[in-house]
C-alpha positions in Angstrom: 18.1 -6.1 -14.8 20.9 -5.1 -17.5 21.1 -7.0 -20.4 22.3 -5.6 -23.4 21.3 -8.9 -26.0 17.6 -8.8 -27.1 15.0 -9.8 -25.6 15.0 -13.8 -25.9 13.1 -16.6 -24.5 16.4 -17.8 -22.4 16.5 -14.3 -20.8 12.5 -14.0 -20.4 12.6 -18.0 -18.4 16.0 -16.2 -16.5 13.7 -13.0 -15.2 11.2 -15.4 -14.1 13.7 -17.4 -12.0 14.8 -14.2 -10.3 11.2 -13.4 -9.8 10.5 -16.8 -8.9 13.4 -17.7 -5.8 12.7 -14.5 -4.7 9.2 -15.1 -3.8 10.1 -17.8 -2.5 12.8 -16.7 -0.2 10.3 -14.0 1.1 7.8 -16.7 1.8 9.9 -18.5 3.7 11.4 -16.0 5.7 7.6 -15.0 6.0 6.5 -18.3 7.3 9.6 -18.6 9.7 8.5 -15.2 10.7 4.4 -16.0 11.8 5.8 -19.9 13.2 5.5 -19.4 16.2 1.8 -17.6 16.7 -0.1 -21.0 15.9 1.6 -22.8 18.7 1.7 -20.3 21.5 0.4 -22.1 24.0 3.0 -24.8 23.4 5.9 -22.4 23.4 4.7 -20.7 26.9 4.4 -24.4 27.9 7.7 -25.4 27.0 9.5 -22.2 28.0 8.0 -21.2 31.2 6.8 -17.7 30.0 3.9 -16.0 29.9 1.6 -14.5 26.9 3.4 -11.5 26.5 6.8 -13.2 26.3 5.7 -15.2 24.2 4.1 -12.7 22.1 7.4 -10.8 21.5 8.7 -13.9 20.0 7.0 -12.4 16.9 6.5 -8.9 17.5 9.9 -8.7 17.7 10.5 -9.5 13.8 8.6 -6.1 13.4 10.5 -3.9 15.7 13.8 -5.0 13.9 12.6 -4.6 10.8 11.3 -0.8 12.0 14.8 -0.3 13.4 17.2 -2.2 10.6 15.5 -1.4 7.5 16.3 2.0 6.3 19.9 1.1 7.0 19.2 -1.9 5.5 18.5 0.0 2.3 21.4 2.7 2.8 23.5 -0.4 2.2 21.8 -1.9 -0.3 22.6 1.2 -2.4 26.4 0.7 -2.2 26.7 -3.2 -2.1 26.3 -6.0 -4.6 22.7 -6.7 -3.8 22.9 -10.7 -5.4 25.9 -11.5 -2.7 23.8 -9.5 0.1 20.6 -11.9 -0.9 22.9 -14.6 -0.4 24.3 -13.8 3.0 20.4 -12.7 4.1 19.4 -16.4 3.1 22.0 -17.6 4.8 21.2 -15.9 8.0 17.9 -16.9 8.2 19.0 -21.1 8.0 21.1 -19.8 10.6 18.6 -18.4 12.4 16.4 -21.3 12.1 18.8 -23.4 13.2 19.9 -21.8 16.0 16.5 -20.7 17.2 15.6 -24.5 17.5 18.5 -24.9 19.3 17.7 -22.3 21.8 13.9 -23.7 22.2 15.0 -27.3 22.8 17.6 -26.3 25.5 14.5 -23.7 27.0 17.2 -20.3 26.4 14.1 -17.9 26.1 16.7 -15.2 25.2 18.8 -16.9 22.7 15.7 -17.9 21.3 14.6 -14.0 21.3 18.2 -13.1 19.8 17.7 -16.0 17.1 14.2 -14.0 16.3 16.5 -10.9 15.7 18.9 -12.2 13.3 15.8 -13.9 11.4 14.4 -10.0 11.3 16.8 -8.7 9.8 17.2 -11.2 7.0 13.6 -10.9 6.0 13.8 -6.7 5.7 16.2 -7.7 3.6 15.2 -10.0 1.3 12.1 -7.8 1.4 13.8 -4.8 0.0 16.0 -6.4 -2.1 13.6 -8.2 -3.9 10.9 -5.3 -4.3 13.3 -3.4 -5.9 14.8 -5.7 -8.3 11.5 -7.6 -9.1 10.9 -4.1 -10.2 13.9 -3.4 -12.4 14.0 -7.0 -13.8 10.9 -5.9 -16.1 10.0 -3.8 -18.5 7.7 -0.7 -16.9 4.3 -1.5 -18.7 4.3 -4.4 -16.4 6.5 -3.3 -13.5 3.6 -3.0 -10.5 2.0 -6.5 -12.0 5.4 -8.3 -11.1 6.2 -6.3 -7.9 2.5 -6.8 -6.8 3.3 -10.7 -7.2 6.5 -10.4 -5.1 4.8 -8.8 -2.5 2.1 -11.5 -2.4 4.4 -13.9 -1.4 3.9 -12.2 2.9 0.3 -13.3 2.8 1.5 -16.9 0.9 4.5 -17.2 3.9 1.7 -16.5 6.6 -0.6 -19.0 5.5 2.2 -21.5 5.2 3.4 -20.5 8.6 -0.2 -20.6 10.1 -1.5 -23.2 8.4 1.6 -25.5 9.0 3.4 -24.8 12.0 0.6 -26.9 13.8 1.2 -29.9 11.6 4.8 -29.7 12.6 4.5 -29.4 16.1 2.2 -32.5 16.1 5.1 -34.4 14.4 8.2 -33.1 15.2 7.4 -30.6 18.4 7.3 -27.1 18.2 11.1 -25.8 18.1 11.4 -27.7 14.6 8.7 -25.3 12.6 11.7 -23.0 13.1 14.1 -24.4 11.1 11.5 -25.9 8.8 10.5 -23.0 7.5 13.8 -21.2 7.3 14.9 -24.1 4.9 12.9 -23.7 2.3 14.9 -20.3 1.7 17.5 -22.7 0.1 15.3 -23.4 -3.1 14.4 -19.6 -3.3 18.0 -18.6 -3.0 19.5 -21.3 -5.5 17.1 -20.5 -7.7 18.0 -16.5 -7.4 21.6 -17.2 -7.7 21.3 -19.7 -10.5 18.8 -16.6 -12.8 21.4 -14.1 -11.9 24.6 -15.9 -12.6 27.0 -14.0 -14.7 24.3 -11.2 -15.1 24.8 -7.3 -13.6 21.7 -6.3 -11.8 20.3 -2.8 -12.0 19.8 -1.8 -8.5 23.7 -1.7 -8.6 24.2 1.8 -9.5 26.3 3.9 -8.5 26.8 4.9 -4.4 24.5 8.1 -3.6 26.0 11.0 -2.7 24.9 12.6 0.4 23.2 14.7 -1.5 20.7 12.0 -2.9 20.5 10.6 0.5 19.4 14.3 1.9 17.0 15.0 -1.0 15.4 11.5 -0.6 14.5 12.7 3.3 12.8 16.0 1.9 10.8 14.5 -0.8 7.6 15.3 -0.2 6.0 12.9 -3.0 8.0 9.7 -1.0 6.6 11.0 2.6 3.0 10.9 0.8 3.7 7.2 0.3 5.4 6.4 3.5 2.4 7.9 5.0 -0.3 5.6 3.0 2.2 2.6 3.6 1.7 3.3 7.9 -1.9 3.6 7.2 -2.6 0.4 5.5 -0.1 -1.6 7.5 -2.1 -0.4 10.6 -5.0 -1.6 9.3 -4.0 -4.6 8.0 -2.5 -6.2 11.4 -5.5 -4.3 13.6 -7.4 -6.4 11.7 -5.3 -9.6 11.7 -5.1 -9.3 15.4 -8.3 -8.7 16.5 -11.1 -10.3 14.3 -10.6 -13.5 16.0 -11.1 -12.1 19.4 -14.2 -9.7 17.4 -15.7 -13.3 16.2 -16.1 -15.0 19.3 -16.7 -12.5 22.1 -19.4 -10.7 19.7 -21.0 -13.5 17.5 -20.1 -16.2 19.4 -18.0 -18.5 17.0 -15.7 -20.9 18.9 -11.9 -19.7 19.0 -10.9 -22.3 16.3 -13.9 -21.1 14.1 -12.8 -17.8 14.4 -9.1 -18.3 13.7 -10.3 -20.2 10.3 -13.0 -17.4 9.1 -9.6 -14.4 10.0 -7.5 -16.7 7.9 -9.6 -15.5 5.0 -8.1 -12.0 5.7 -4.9 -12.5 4.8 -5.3 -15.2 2.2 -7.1 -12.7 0.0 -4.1 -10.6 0.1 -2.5 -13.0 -2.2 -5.2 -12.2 -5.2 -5.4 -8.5 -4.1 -1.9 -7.9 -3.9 -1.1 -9.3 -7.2 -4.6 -7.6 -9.0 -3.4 -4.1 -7.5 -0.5 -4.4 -10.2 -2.6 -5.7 -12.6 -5.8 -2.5 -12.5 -2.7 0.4 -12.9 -0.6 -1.5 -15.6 -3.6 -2.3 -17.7 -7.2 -0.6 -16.8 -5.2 2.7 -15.6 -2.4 2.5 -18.3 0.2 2.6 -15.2 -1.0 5.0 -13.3 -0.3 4.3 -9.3 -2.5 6.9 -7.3 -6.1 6.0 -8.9 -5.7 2.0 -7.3 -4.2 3.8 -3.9 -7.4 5.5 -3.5 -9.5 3.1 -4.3 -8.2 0.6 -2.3 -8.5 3.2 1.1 -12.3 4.2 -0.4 -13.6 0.5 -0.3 -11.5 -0.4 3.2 -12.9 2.6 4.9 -17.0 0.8 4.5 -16.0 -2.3 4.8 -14.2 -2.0 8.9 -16.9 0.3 9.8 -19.5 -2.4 8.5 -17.9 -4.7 11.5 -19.7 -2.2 13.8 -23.1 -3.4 12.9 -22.7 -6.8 11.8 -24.4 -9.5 13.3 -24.4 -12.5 11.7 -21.1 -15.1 10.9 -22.3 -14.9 7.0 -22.1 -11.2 6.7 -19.0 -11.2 8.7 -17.2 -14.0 5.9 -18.4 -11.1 3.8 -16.6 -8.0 5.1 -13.5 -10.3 5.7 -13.4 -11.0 1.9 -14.3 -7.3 1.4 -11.8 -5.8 3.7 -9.1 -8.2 2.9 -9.0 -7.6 -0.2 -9.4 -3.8 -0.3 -7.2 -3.1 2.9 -4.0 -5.0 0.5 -4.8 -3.7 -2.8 -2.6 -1.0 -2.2 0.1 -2.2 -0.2 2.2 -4.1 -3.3 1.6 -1.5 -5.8 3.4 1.1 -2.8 6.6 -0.8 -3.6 6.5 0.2 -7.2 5.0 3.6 -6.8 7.5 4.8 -4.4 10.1 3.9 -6.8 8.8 6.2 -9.1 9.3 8.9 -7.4 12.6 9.3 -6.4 16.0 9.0 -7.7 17.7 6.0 -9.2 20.3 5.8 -6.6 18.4 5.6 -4.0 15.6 3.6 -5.0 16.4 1.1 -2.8 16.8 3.3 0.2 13.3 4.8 -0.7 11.9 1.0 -0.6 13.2 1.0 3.0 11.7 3.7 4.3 8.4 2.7 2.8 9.0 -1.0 4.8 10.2 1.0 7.9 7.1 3.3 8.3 4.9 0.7 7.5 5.9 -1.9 9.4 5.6 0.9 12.0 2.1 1.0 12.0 2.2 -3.1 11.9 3.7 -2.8 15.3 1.6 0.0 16.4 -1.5 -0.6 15.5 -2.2 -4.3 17.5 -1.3 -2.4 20.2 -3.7 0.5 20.4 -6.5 -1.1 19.2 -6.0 -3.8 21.9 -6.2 -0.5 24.6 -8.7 1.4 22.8 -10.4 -2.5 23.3 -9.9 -3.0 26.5 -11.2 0.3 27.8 -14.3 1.4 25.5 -14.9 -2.1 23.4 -14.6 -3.4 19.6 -17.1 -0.8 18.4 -14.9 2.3 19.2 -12.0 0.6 18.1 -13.4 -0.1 14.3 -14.9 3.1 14.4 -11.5 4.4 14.8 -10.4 2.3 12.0 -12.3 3.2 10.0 -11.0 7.0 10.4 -7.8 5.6 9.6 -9.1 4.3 5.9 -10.6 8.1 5.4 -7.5 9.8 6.2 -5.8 7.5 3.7 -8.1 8.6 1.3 -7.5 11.9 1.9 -3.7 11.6 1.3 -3.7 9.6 -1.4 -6.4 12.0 -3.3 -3.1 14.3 -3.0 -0.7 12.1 -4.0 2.0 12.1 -6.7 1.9 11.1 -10.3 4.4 8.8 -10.8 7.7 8.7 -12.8 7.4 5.2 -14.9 10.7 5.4 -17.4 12.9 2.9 -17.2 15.3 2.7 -15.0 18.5 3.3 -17.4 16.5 6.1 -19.0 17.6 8.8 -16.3 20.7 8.4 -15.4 
């Protein structure tokens, strides 16, 4: 963020507002995102559809965020990103509201186009705020801040998992909707009320087209996209299937089993935030050496699911794997900042969410074939492949470019 005073205590409490309602925001649109996975069998029941119908109620969040992102971020490089925050929050109240709307009245496919709109406000609030979490600080502490913005998907998950229930119970399904989508208001007030009468630095100039073409033959970005799809694959194979893993192979009851996977994710908001932490102070900000760690411990810990056989060592490899598998995945946001141009940070950023919420989408998928046709062994076996040949990349991967962001332009 541009300010040309010096640093003072007034603008220090102003970055943490910005850093602040933009977690929040994310979180929310988060939590509105997961809603309606804790109470699938009351949707199905109150719609009239089946399990896969109901399914795509949230798969279909990822699919437009695959689709809308990188455009997203095209735009996002030529608007005024506190005004586009703005309308994003506002879509998603919108989307909220009309998404309980549409489940009250039983419209499965309003309800599906409600799920659309609320898509493509998170991808943007999601690339919005990576990128200017990261340019609100100085670079000594740039992944630590971005790794706690990106901690706030694993905080909206929980919220949405662990509360969506509750409201059913008291207000009936439909209303965990617009629930959730509300809270955006106190993340976006307090966005607009930190960046009031400030210029933000993600609003450079408009890239040329030749930025734009550059940015799609960067090799050093692809690297990163690459690593993004990778741990994004195994971080919702994972989330998807170690309930199923827990009961059909060590016999824990379904609600046991959704509790103990609730673990997985839940780490991701101490991993997340610590990925930052190891490369701005034990690797004196240097991105690649937490990359590859993170991708050496996963690939042990999902293979380890192959042999376990008892619930304790299982809590164990859930902490392990949950921990490791996200390590990564916040400090991406900042690396692959570092490596291209100024002007098209932001476009760079949503590519990296495109690709990897690629492989979000993807990997449920196949590992629920490669499941259903040769069993849980292959298919973490197979995992596991997919944490080596992130290792591999990321042994190969850039160094990145950490001045600040005025410095080169």
């Amino acid at each position: 963020m541009t300010d040309d005073s010096s640093p003072t205590g007034s603008s220090r409490r102003r970055t943490i507002g910005l850093v602040a309602g933009l977690f929040a925001l994310s979180a929310a649109a988060g939590a509105y995102e997961i809603a309606p996975a804790s109470v699938l069998p009351l949707v199905r029941e109150s719609l009239g559809v089946g399990p896969t119908a109901a399914g795509w109620l949230v798969s279909v969040m990822y699919l437009t965020a695959v689709v809308a992102s990188v455009p997203v971020g095209v735009a996002l490089d030529r608007v005024r990103v506190r005004r586009a925050v703005a309308v994003a929050a506002l879509a998603l109240l919108v989307a909220g509201a009309w998404g309980w709307f549409a489940a009250v009245t039983g419209a499965y496919w309003w309800l599906f186009a409600s799920r659309i709109l609320g898509g493509f406000s998170y991808v943007v609030v999601w690339n919005a705020g990576a990128n200017l979490v990261g340019q609100a600080v100085e670079p000594d502490v740039r992944a630590t801040a971005v790794g706690i913005f990106t901690a706030s998907a694993p905080v909206g998950f929980a919220l949405g998992q662990f509360g969506s229930p509750l409201v059913a119970e008291a207000f009936g399904w439909p209303a965990t909707l617009p629930v959730f989508a509300a809270i955006a208001v106190v993340g976006v007030g307090v966005f607009l009320l930190s960046t009031r009468g400030r210029s933000l630095a993600v609003e450079t100039d408009a890239p040329d087209r030749g930025q734009v073409r550059n940015l799609f033959a960067n090799r050093a970005a692809w690297t990163l996209y690459a690593l993004c799809f990778l741990a994004f694959s195994l971080y919702l194979f994972l989330n998807s299937w170690l309930p199923s893993f827990l009961t059909d192979r060590l016999g824990v009851s379904l609600a046991l089993g959704g509790l103990l996977t609730a673990l997985f994710p839940a780490v991701g908001v101490v991993s997340r935030t610590s990925g930052g932490v190891v490369s701005d102070r034990l690797f004196g900000g240097e991105r690649r050496p937490v990359v590859l760690l993170a991708f050496v411990a996963s690939a042990p810990a999902v293979v380890g699911f192959t042999v376990v056989s008892g619930v304790g060592a299982a809590i164990a490899l859930l902490v392990v794997s949950g921990f490791a598998v996200q390590l990564g995945i916040g400090l991406l946001y900042t690396y692959v900042a570092e490596v291209v141009a100024p002007a098209v940070r932001t476009t760079a950023i949503s590519m990296l969410t495109s690709v990897g919420l690629f492989g979000a989408f993807a990997a449920p998928i196949a590992g629920g074939a490669i499941i259903d046709r040769a069993g849980y062994r292959p298919a973490f076996l197979l995992a596991g492949v997919v944490a080596v040949a992130g290792v591999v990349l990321a042994w190969y991967a850039p160094e990145a470019d950490r001045r600040t962001p005025d410095a080169d332009r």
